[in-house]
C-alpha positions, 0 to 999 in steps of 0.5 A: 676420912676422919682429918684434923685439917682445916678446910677438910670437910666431910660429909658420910650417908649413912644408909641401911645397913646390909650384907657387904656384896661380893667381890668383884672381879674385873680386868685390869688392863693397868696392871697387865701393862704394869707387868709387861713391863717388867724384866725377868733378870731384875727384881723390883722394891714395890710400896702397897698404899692399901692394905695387907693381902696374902695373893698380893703378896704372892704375886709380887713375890715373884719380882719383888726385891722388897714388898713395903705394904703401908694401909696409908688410909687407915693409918691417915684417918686415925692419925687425930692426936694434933689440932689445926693450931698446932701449926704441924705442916702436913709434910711433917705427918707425912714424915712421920706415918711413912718413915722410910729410910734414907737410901729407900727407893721405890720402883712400883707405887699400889695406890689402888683407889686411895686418892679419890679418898684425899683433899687435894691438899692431902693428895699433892703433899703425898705425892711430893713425900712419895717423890724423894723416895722414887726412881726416874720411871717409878710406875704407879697404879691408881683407880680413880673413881668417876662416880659423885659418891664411893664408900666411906673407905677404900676397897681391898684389892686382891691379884688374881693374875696379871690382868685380873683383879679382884675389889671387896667394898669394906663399907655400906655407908658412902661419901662424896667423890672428888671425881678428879679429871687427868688436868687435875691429876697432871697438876696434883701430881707434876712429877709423874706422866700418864702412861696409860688410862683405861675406863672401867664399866664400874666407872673406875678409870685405872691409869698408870703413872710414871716417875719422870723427875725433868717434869713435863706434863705430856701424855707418854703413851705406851706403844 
């Protein structure tokens, strides 16, 4: 990621250029436990961190009150017009990328695989953002890699149904992965409890996370 912060540095691996595989189709036992959680009679705000795609739309059409899509990776890496001696605190640029309205909450968070691609700074001022715009037992969704490099950029991710998606790799070139293990994710994120993990043969493992603003840091696992 291009980043204006100290301490962010980044190195990519610039490979030969080729053919952009396929996408891949996988099972998302996450988001079938995101969905089984779901109730007929209520309808749901949901924030997509990744970016806009037509059957993401549609399939949160049949629960969504309000779909926010925010493509948070591409709006941060271009984000370049303030220096380190600035003194702009992250959270300020937060405020400002993300300018949601007073009275805003959300009740589902789509992060996909956009935390493998931020420092832990990044990652734990965005979770705090995220924080005042959440509901007690907001879920969110995120895939987190376990391979030592992912692509320069996050994937787009397509619903197939609801356990079934589908990732398409926007780059060739690849980065170094922070591979964070749930005692970092616990510790980044203290809002927010582990509800489910599931680890993927792709070498993502999917968990889902909920919301709990009392703050504890034990596993709530789904019966």
């Amino acid at each position: 990621m291009k980043w204006i912060w100290p301490g962010n540095k980044l190195q990519l691996t610039h490979q030969k250029q080729r053919k952009l595989p396929e996408p891949e189709t996988q099972r998302s036992l996450a988001l079938k436990t995101l969905t089984q959680r779901l109730r007929k009679e209520k309808q749901y705000n949901v924030l997509d961190l990744g970016c806009s795609v037509r059957q993401n739309i549609e399939f949160c059409s049949n629960f969504c009150r309000k779909l926010y899509i925010e493509d948070f990776y591409c709006t941060l890496s271009s984000f370049d017009f303030l220096a380190p001696e600035d003194g702009v605190p992250l959270e300020t640029v937060y405020q400002y990328l993300l300018p949601f309205q007073p009275g805003t909450h959300f009740d589902i968070i789509l992060a996909w695989d956009l935390l493998n691609y931020l420092e832990e700074f990044e990652f734990r001022e965005l979770m705090s953002h995220l924080d005042r715009f959440c509901r007690r037992d907001t879920l969110l969704l995120a895939f987190i890699s376990t391979h030592k490099s992912i692509p320069e950029r996050p994937a787009r991710y397509s619903i197939i149904d609801h356990e079934t998606i589908a990732s398409q790799k926007l780059s060739d070139i690849v980065r170094p992965c922070p591979q964070y293990q749930e005692p970092q994710l616990v510790k980044l994120m203290p809002g927010y409890v582990v509800l489910n993990s599931y680890l993927l043969r792709n070498g993502f493992k999917e968990y889902l996370f909920s919301f709990s603003p009392a703050g504890h840091s034990k596993r709530r696992f789904l019966r």
